[in-house]
Backbone as a ProteinNet text record, in pm:
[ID]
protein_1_A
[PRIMARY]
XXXXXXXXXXXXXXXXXXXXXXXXXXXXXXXXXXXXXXXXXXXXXXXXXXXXXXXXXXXXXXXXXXXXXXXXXXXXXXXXXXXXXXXXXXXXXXXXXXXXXXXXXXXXXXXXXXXXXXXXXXXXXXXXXXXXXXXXXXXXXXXXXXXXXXXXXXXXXXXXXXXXXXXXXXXXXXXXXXXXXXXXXXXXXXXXXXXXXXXXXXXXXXXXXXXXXXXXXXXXXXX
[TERTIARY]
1702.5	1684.8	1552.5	1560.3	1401.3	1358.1	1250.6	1140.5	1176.8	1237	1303.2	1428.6	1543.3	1611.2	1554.1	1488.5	1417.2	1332.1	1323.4	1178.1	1335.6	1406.5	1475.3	1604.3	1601.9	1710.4	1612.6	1495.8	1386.7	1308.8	1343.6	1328.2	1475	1533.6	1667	1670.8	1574.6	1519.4	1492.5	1480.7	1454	1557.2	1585.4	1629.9	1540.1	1568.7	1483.7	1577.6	1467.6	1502.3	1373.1	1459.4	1377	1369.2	1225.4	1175.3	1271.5	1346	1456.3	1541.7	1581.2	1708.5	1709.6	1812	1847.2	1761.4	1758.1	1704.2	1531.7	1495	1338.1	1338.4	1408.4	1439.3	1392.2	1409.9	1406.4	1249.4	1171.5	1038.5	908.8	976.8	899	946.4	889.2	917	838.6	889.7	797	757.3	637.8	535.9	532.7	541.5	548.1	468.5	439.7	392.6	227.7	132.7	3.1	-44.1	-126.8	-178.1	-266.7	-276.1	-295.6	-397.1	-319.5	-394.4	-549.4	-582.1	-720.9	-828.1	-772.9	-860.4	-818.5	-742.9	-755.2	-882.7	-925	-1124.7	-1198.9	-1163.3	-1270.2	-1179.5	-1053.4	-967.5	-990.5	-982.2	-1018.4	-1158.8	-1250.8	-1407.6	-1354.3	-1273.1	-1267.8	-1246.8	-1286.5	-1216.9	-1106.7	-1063.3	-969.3	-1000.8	-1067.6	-1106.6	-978.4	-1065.3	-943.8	-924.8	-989.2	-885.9	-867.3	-803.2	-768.1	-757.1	-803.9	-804.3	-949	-968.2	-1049.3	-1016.8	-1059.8	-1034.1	-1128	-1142.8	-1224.8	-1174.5	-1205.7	-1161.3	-1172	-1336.1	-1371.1	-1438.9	-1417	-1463.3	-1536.8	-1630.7	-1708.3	-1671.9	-1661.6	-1606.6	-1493.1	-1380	-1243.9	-1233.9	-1317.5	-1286.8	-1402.1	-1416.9	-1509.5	-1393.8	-1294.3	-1166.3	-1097.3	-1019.9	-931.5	-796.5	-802.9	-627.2	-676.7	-775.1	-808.2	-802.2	-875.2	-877.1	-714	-661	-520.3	-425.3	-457.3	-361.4	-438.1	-575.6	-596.1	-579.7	-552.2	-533.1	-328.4	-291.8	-152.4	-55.4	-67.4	-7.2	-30.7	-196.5	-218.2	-268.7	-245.2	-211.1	-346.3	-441.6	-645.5	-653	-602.3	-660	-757	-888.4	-962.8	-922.2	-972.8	-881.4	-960.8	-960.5	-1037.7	-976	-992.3	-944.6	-1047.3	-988.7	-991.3	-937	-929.8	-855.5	-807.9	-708.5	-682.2	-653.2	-783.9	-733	-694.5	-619.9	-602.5	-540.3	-492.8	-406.5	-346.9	-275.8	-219.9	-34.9	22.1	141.3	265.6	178.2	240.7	234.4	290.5	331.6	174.5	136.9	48.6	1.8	36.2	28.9	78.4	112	165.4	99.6	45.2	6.8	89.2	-6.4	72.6	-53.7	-21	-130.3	-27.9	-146.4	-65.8	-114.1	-39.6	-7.4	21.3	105.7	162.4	-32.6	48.7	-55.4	1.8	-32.9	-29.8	-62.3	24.1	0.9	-12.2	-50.4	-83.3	-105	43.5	-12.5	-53.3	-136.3	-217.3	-139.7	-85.4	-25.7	135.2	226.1	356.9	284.1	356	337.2	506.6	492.1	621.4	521.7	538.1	580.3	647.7	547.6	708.6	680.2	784.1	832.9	874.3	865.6	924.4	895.2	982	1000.7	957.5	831.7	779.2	849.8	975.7	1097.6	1128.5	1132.3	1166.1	1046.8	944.5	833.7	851.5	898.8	936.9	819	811.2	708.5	505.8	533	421.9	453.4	587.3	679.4	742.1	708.5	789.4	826.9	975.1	1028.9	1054.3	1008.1	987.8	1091.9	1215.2	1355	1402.5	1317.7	1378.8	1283.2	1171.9	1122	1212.6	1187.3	1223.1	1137.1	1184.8	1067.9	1134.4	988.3	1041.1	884.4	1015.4	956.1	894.5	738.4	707.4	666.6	649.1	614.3	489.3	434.9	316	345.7	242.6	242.9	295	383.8	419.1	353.4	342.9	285.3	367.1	340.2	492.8	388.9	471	441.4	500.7	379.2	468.9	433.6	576.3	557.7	462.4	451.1	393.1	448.4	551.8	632.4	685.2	612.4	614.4	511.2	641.8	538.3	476.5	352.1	316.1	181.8	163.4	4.2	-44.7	-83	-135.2	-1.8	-48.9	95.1	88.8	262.8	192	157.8	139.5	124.6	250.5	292	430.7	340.4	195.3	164.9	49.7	-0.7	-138.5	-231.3	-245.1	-356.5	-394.2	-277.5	-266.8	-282	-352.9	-275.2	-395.3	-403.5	-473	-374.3	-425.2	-340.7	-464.1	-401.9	-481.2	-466.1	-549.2	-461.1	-587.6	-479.3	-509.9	-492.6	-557.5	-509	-636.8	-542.6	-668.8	-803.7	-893.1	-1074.3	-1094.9	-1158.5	-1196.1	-1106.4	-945.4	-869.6	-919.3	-911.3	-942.4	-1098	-1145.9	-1316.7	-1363.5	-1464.1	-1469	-1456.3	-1405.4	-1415.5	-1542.6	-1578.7	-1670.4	-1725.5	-1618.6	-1659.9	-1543.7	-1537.6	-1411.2	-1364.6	-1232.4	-1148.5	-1085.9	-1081.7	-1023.2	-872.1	-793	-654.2	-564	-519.2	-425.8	-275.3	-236.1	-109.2	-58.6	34.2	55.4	2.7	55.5	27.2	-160.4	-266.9	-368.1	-425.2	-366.3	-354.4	-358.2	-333.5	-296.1	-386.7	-480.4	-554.1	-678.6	-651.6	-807.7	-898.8	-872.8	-975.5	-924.9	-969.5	-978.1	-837.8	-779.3	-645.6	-581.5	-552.6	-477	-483.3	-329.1	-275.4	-198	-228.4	-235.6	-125.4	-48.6	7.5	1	-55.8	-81.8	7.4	54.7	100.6	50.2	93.1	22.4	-93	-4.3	-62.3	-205	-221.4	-327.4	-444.4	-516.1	-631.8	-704.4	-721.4	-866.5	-856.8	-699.6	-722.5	-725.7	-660.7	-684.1	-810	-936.4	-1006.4	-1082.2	-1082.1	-1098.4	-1071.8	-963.2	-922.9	-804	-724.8	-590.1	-494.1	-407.9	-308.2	-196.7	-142.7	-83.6	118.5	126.1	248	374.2	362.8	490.9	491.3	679.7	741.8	808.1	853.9	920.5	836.4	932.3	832.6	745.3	597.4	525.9	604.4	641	731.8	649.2	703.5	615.2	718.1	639.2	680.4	678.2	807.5	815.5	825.5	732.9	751.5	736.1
-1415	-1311.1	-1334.9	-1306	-1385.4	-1244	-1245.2	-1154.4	-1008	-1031.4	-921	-897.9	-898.2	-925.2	-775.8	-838.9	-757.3	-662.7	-641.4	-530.2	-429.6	-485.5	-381.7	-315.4	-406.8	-310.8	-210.5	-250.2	-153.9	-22.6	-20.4	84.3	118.6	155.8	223.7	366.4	407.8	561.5	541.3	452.8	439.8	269.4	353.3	215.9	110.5	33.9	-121.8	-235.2	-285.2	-393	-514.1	-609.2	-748.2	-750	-773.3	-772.7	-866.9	-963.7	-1023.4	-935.5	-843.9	-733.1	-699.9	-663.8	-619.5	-533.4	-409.7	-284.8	-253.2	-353.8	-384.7	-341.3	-426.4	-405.2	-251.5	-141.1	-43	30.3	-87.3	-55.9	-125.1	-287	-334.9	-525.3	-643.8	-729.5	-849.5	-996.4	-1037.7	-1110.3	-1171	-1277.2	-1384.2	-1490.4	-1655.8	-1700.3	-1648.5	-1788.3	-1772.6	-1745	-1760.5	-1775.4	-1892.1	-1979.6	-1846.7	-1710	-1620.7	-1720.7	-1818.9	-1918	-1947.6	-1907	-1928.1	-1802.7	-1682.8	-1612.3	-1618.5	-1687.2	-1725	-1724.1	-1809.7	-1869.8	-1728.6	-1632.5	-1531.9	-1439.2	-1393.4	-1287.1	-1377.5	-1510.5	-1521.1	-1484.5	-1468.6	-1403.2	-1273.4	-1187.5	-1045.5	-1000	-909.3	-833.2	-745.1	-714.1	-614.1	-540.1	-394.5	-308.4	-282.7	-223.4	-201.7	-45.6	4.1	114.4	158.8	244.2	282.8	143.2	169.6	111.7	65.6	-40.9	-74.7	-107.3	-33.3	-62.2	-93.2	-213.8	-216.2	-224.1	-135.1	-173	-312.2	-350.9	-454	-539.4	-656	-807.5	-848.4	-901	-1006.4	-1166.1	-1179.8	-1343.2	-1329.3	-1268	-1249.6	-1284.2	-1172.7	-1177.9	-1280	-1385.9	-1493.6	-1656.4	-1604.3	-1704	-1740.9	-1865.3	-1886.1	-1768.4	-1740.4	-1633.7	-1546.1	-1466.9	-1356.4	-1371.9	-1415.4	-1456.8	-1477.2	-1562	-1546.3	-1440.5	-1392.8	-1247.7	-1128.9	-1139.4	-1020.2	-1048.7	-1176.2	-1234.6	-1232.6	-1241.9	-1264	-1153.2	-1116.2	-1049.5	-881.8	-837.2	-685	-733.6	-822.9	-826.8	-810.5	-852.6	-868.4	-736.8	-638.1	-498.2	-584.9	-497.8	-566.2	-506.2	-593.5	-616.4	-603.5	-558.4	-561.8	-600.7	-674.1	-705.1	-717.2	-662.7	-590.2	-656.1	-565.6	-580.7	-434.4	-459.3	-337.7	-443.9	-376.5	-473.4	-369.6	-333.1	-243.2	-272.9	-151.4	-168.3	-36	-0.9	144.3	99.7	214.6	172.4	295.2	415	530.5	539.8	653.4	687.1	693.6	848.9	940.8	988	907.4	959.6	864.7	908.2	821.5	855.6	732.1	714.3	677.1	715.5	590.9	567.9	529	481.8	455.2	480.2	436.8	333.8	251.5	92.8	42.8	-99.5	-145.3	-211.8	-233.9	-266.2	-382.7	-498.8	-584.9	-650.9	-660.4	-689.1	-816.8	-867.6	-1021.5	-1010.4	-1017.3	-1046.5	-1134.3	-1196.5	-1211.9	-1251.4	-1163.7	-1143.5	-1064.8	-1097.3	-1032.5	-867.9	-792.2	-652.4	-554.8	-479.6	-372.3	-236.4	-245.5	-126.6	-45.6	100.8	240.7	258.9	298.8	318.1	418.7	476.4	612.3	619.5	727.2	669.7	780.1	797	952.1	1044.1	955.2	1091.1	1172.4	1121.8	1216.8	1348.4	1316.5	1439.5	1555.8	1668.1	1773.3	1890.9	1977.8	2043.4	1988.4	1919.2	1828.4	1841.1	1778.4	1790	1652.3	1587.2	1508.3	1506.9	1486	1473.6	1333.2	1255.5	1130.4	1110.3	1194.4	1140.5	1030.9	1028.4	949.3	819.3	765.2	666.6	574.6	470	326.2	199.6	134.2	34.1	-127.5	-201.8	-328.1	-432.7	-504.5	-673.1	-767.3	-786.8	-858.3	-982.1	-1109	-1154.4	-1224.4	-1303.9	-1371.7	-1442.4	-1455.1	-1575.2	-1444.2	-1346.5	-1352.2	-1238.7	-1230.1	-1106.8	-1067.1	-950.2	-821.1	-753	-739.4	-613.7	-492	-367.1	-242.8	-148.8	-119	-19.6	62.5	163.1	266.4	381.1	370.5	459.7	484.4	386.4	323.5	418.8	485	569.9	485.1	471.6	346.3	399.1	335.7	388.4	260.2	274.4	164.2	70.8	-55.5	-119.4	-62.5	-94.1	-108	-294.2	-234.8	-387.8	-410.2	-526.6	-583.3	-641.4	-654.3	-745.3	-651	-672.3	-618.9	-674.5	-775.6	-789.8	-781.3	-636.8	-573.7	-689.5	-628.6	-671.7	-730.1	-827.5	-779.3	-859.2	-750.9	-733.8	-758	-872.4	-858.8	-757.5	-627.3	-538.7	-547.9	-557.6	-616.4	-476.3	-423.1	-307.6	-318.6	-185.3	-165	-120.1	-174.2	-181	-46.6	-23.8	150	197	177.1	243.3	269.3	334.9	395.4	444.7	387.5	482.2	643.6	685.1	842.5	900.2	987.7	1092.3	1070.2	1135.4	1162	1318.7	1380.8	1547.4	1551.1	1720.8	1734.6	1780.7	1755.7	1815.1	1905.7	2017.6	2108.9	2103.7	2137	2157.2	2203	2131.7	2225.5	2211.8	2087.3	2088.5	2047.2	2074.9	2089.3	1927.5	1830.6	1704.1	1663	1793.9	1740.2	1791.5	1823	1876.4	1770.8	1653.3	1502.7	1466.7	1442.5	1382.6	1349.2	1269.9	1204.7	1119.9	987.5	940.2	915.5	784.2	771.4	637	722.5	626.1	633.8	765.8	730.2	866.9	925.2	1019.5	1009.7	1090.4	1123	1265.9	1213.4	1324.7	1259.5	1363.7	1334.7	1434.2	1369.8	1431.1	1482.9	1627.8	1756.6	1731.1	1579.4	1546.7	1457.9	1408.8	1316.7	1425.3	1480.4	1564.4	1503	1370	1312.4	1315.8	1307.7	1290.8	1435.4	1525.7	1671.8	1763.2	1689.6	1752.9	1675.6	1594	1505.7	1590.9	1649.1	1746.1	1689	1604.4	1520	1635.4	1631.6	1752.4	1735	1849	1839	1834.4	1705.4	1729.1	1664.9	1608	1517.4	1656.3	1647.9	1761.3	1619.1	1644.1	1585.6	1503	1396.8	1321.3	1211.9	1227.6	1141.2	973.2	923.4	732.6	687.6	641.8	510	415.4	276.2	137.7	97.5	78.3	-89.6	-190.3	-203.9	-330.8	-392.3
-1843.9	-1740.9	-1667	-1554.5	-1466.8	-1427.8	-1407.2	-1403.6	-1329.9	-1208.5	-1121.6	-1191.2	-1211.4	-1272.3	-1457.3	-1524.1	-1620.3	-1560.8	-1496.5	-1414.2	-1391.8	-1310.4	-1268.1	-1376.3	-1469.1	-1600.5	-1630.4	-1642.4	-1708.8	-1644.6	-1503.9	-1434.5	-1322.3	-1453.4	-1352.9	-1303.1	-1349.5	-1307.2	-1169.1	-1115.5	-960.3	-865.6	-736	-681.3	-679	-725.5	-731.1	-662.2	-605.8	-506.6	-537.1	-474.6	-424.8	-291.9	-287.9	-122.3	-4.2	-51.6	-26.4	32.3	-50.5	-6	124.5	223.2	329.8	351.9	213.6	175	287.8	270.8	268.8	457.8	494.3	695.2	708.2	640.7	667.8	680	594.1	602.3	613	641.5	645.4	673.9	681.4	678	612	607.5	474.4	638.8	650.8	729.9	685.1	719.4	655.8	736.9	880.2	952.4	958	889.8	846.8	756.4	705.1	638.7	540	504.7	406.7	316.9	248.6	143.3	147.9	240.2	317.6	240.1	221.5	137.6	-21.5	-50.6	-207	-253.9	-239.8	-290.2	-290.2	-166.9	-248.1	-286.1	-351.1	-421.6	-535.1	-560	-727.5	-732.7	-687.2	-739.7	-750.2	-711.7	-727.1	-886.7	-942.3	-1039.2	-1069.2	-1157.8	-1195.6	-1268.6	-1262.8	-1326.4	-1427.3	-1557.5	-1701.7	-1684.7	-1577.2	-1578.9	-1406.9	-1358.3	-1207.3	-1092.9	-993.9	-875.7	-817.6	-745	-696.3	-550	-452.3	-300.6	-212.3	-162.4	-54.1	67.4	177.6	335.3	403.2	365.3	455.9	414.1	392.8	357.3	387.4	463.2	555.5	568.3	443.4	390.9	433.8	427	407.7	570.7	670.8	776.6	889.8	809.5	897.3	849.5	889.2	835.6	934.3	1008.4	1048.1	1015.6	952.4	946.6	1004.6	986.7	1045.5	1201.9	1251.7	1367.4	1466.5	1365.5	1424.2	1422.1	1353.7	1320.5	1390.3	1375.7	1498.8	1639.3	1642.5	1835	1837.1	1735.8	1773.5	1683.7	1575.6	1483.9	1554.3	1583.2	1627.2	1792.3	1857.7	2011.3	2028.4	1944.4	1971	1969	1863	1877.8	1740.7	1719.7	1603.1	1426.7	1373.1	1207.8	1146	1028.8	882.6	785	710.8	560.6	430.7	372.7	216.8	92.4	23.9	-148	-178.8	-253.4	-370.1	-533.2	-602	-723.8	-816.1	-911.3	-1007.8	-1130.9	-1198	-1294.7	-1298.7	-1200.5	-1151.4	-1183.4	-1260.6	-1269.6	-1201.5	-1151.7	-1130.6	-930.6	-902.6	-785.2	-694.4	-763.3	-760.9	-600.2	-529.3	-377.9	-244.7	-150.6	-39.9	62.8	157.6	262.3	342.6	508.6	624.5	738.4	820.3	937.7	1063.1	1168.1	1307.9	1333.5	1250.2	1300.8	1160.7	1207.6	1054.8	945.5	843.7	724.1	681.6	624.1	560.2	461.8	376.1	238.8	212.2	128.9	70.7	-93.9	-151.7	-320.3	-375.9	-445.7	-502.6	-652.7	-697.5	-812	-790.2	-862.9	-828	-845.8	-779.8	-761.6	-769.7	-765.3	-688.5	-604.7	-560.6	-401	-402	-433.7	-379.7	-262.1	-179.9	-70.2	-48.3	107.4	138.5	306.8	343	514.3	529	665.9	693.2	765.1	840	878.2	783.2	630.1	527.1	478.8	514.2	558.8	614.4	566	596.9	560.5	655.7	656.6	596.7	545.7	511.1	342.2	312.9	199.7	161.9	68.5	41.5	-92.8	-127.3	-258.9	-285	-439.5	-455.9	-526.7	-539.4	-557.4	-470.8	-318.4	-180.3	-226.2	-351.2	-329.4	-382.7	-284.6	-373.4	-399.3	-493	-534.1	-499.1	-436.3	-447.6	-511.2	-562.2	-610.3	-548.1	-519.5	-382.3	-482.9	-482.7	-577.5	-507.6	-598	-570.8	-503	-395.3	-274	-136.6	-183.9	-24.5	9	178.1	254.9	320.3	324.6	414.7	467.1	614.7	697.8	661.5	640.3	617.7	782.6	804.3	922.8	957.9	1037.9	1072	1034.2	973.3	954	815.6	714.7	599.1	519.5	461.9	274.5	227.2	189.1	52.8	-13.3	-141.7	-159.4	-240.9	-323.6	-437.3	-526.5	-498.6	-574.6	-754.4	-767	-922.2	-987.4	-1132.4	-1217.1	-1244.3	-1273.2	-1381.2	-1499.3	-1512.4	-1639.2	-1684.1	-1791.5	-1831.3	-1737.9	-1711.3	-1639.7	-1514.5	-1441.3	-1324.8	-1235.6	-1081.8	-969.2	-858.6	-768.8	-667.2	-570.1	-425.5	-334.1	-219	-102.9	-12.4	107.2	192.9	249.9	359.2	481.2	649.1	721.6	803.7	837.4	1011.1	1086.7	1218.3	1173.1	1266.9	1194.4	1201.3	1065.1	1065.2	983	970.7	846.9	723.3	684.8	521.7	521	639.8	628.2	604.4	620.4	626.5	726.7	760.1	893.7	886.5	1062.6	1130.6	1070.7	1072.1	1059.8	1008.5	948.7	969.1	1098.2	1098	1247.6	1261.4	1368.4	1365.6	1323.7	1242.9	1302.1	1347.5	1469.4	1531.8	1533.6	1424.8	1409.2	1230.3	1200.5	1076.4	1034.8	1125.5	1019.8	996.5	1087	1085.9	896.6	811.7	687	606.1	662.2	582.5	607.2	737.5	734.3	608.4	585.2	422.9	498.5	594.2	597.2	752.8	733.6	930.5	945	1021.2	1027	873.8	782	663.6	645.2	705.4	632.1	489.5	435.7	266.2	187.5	125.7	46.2	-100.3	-196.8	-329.5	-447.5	-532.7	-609.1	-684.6	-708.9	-782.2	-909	-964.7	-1112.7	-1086.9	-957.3	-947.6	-914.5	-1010.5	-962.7	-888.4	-979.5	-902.9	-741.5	-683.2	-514	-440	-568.8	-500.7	-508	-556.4	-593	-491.4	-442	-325.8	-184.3	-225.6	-67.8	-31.4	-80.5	-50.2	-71.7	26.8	4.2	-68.2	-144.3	-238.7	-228.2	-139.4	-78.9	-139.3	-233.8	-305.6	-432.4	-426.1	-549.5	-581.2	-714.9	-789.7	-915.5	-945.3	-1078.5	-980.2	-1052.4	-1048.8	-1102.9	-1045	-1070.9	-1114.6	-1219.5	-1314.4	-1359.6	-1314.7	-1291.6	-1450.4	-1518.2	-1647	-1645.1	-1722	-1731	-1846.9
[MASK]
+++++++++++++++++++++++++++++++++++++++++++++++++++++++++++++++++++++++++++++++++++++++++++++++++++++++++++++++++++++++++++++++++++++++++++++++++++++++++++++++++++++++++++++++++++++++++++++++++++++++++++++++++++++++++++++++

């Protein structure tokens, strides 16, 4: 039995897919045509903390690269780019993001991805019965929509995950202030360019001020 294949007998509590699948069109697509391989050299200096998540927005090394350069001139049409890391050992849901504009992933290490589409956002409501999970494996990078639920990958191994994550310059930073709001989705707002719904069980993001918008079970990935 090969790796996807066993991941997915073992989490039948949720639709599981391979990033392969048709399934995936709905939220996202895989990228082949940039040389990514180029920030290898500094994601192996990175760590993997033994417990939670480790996120950085913005690189310097990462983004003084040939890929970069090409992907913010051709991939975001020369709007300007930042690239990052998420390294962890996170195996649960615990909250979903999105941004206006797609995000890009680069694993590092095989991962899975929950998923969820923000049309399904109702009143600033989401139920994580609608997530689904996919199998991205090592080596490849996917575009996730604008329109694309996602938050922190999970692990498939003990020795968790890192993920390279490309996004518009300034995403995931701090607000300026806070902002008035004058419409229900300004309630999501967490940081700058990254609306946020957290599930009830993740204190740490509600005590943060992350709103408390996913009902259902907190998803956790086997492996």
């Amino acid at each position: 039995m090969n790796k996807f294949e066993n991941l997915k007998k073992r989490n039948q509590h949720i639709p599981f897919y391979h990033v392969n699948d048709p399934a995936f069109t709905s939220y996202g697509k895989i990228i082949d045509n940039y040389k990514f391989e180029e920030l290898n050299p500094y994601m192996e200096m990175t760590g993997i903390p033994k417990e939670g998540n480790v996120y950085v927005p913005s690189v310097a090394e990462m983004e003084e690269t040939a890929v970069k350069e090409q992907i913010q001139s051709q991939f975001y049409g020369q709007l300007p780019i930042q690239i990052g890391y998420c390294n962890g050992v996170n195996s649960t849901l615990n909250g979903l993001e999105y941004h206006k504009g797609s995000e890009i992933n680069y694993a590092l290490t095989d991962i899975v991805l929950l998923l969820g589409q923000l049309q399904s956002v109702k009143n600033n409501q989401y139920d994580s019965s609608e997530i689904e999970a996919f199998f991205i494996p090592k080596g490849t990078a996917v575009e996730l929509y604008g329109t694309t639920l996602h938050f922190a990958p999970c692990k498939i191994s003990d020795k968790g995950f890192k993920v390279v994550v490309i996004l518009p310059d300034g995403t995931n930073q701090p607000l300026n202030k806070e902002t008035h709001k004058r419409t229900e989705e300004d309630s999501l707002l967490f940081m700058k360019n990254k609306w946020l719904l957290a599930h009830p069980d993740r204190e740490v993001l509600i005590n943060r001020g992350a709103y408390p918008g996913i009902k259902g079970e907190n998803i956790q990935i086997y492996y």
